[in-house]
C-alpha positions as CSV (number, residue, x, y, z in Angstrom):
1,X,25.5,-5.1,26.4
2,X,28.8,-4.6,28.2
3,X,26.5,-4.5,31.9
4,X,24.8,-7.7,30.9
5,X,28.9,-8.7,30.3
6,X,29.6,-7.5,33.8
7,X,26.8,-8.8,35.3
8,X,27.6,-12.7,34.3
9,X,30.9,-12.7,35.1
10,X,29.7,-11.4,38.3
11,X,27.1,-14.3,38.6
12,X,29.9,-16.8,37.2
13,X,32.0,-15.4,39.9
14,X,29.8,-16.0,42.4
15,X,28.8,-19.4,41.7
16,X,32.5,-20.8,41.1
17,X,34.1,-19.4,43.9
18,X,33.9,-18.5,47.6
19,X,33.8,-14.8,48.5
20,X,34.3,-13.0,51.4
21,X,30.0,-12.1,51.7
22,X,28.3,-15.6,51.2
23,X,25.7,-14.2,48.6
24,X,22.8,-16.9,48.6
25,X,20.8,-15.0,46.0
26,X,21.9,-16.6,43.1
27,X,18.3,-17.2,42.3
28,X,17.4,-13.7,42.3
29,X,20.5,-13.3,40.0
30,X,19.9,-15.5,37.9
31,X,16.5,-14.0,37.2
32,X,17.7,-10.6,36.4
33,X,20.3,-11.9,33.7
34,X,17.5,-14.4,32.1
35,X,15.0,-10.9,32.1
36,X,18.4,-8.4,30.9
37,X,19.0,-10.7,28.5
38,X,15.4,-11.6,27.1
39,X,15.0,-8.2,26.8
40,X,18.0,-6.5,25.2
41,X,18.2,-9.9,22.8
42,X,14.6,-9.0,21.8
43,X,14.5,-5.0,21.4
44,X,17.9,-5.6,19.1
45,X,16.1,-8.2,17.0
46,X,13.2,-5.9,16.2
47,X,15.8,-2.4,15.3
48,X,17.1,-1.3,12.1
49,X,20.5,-1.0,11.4
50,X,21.8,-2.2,14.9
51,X,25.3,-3.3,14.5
52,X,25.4,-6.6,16.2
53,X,29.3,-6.5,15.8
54,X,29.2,-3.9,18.3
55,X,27.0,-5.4,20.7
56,X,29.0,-8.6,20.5
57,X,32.3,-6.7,21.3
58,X,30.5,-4.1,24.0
59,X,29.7,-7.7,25.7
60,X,33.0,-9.5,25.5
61,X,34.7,-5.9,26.7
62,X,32.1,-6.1,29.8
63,X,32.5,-9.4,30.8
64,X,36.4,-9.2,30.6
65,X,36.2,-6.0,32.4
66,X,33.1,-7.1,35.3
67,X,35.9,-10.2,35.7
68,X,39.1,-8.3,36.8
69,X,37.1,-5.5,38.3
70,X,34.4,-7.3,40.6
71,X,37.2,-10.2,41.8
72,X,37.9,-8.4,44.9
73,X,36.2,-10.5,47.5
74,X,37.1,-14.1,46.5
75,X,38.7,-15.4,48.9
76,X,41.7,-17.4,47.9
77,X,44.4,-15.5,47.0
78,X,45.4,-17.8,44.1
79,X,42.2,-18.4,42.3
80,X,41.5,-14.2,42.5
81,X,44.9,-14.3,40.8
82,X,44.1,-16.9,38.3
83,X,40.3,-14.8,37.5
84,X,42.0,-11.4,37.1
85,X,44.8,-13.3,34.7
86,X,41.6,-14.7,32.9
87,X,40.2,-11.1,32.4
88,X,43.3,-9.4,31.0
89,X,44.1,-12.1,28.7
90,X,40.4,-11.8,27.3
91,X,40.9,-8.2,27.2
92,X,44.3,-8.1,25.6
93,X,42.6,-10.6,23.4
94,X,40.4,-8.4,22.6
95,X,42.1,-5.3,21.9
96,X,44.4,-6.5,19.9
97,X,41.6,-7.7,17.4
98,X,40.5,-4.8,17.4
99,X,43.8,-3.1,17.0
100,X,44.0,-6.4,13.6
101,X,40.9,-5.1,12.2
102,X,41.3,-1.5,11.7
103,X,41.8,-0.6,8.1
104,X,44.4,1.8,7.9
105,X,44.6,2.2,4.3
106,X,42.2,5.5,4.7
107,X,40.5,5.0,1.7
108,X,36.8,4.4,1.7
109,X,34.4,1.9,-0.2
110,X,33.0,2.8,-3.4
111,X,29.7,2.7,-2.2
112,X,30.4,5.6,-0.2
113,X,32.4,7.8,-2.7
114,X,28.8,9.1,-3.8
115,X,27.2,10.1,-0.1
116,X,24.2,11.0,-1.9
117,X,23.7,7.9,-4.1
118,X,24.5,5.9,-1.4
119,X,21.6,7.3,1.0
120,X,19.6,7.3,-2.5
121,X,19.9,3.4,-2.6
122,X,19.1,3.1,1.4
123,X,16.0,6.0,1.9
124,X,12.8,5.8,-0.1
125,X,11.8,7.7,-3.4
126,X,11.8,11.3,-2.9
127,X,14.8,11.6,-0.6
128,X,16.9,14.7,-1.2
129,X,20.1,14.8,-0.3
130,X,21.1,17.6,1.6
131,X,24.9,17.1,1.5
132,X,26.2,19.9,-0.1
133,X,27.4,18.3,-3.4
C-alpha cells in the first residue's frame, strides 16, 4: 500500500506542478493507479485477518514519503518547498499518532492471558494447542 501511496503523490505531483521533464503520460498513469488500486482493494477484501489499520497507515506513510522524496524536479523553487513542507508535516503527523497510540502500560488483554483458549475460540474443533502450557 505504501507504493500505491508513492505512486499518487507522484501522479498528484505531476499533474499540479511543472517539472523539469514534461511527462505527458498522465493517461498511462492514471491507468496503472486505477489497475494497482482495483487490485490491492480487491485481494484485501477477500483475505482473512488483514489488518486494514495497517494498510491504511502503510499508505499515508507512502504518500507522505513519495511527496518529499519524488519533489526533485518541480521546477519552482518555492512550490518544491511548499510540497516537501507538505510531506514532513503529514509525516510528523503521522508519527506522532503513532508514537499517541502505543500502549505502554505492558500489560496484555484478557483475551490473551490464556494463548490456548484464545486460538481455541478463533481455530475450529479439534485444535490442539501446541504452546507449551
Amino acid at each position: 500500500m505504501g507504493l500505491i501511496g508513492a505512486k499518487i503523490s507522484e501522479y498528484l505531483k505531476t499533474s499540479s506542478f511543472r517539472t523539469k521533464k514534461n511527462d505527458d503520460d498522465n493517461y498511462y498513469q492514471q491507468t496503472v493507479l486505477m489497475v494497482l488500486i482495483g487490485f490491492f482493494l480487491t485481494m484485501l477484501s477477500f483475505l482473512p485477518y488483514v489488518s486494514w489499520a495497517g494498510n491504511a497507515g502503510g499508505f499515508l506513510c507512502g504518500f507522505s514519503m513519495g511527496i518529499i522524496l519524488l519533489s526533485r524536479n518541480i521546477r519552482k523553487n518555492h512550490e518544491k518547498r511548499l510540497w516537501i513542507g507538505f510531506g514532513f508535516g503529514m509525516a510528523l503527523l503521522l508519527i506522532t499518532i503513532m508514537i499517541s497510540m502505543i500502549d505502554v502500560s505492558g500489560d496484555p488483554d484478557e483475551g490473551l492471558a490464556n494463548v490456548c483458549r484464545f486460538y481455541d475460540d478463533i481455530h475450529a474443533e479439534g485444535y490442539d494447542c501446541m504452546c507449551g502450557f
